[in-house]
C-alpha positions as CSV (number, residue, x, y, z in Angstrom):
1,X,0.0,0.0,0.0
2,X,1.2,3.3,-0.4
3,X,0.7,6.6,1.3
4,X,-2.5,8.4,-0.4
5,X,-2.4,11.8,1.9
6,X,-3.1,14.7,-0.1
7,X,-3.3,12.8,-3.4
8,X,-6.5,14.2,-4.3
9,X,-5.2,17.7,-4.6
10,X,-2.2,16.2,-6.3
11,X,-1.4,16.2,-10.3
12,X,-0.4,15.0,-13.4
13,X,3.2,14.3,-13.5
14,X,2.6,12.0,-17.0
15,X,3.3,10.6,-19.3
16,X,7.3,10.1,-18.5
17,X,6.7,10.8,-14.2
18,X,8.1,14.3,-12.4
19,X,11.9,13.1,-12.9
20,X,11.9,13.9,-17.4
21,X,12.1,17.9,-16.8
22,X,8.7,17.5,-18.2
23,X,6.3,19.3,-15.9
24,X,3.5,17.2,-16.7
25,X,-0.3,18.6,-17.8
26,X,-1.7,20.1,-14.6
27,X,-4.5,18.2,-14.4
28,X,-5.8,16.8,-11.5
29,X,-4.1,13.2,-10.9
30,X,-6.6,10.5,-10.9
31,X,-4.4,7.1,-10.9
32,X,-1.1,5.8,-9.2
33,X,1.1,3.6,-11.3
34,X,3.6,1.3,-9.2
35,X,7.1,1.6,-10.2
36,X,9.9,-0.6,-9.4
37,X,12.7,1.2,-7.5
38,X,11.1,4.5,-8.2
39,X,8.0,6.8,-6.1
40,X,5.1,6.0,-8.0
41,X,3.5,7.8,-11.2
42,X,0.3,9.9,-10.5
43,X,-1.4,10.5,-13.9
44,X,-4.9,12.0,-15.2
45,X,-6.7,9.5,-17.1
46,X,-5.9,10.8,-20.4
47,X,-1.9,10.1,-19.4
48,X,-2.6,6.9,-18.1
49,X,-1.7,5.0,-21.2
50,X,0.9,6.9,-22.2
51,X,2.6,6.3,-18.8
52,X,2.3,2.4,-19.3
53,X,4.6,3.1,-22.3
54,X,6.8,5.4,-21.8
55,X,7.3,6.1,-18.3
56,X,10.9,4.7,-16.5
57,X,10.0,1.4,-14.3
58,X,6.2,1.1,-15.0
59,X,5.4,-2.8,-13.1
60,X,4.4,-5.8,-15.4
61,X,1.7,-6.4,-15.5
62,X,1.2,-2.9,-14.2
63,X,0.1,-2.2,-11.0
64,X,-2.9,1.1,-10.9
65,X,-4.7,2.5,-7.7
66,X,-7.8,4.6,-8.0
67,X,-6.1,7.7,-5.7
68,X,-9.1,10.5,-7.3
69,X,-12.6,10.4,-7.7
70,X,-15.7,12.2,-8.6
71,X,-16.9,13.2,-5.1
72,X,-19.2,10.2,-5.0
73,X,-19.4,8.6,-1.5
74,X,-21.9,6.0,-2.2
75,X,-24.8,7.5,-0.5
């Protein structure tokens, strides 16, 4: 498991993670993506794919958590 504090307010560091110099969309970062030996990837869902790709140490198969939502709480 991995700490999700503050990942709602966090975002996109995709496709290539925070590391390329790239400083990623903006957008709000729905996913994690696991990475082996490296923090993991938060992406929107329109880097997800992308990330699976091209990003440095992605898992395989890949490993994604659910760290955003849309406000729903079930009730």
């Amino acid at each position: 498991m991995t700490d999700r504090r503050g990942a709602a307010a966090d975002t996109c560091h995709g496709p290539y993670g925070a590391g390329s110099g790239a400083a990623g969309c903006g957008d709000p970062a729905r996913f994690e993506v696991a990475r082996y030996q490296r923090p993991p990837l938060h992406v929107c869902p329109v880097h997800l794919g992308p990330s699976l790709l091209l990003a440095d140490g992605v898992l395989w198969p890949p490993v994604i958590s659910l760290i955003g939502g849309a406000g729903s709480d079930g009730g």
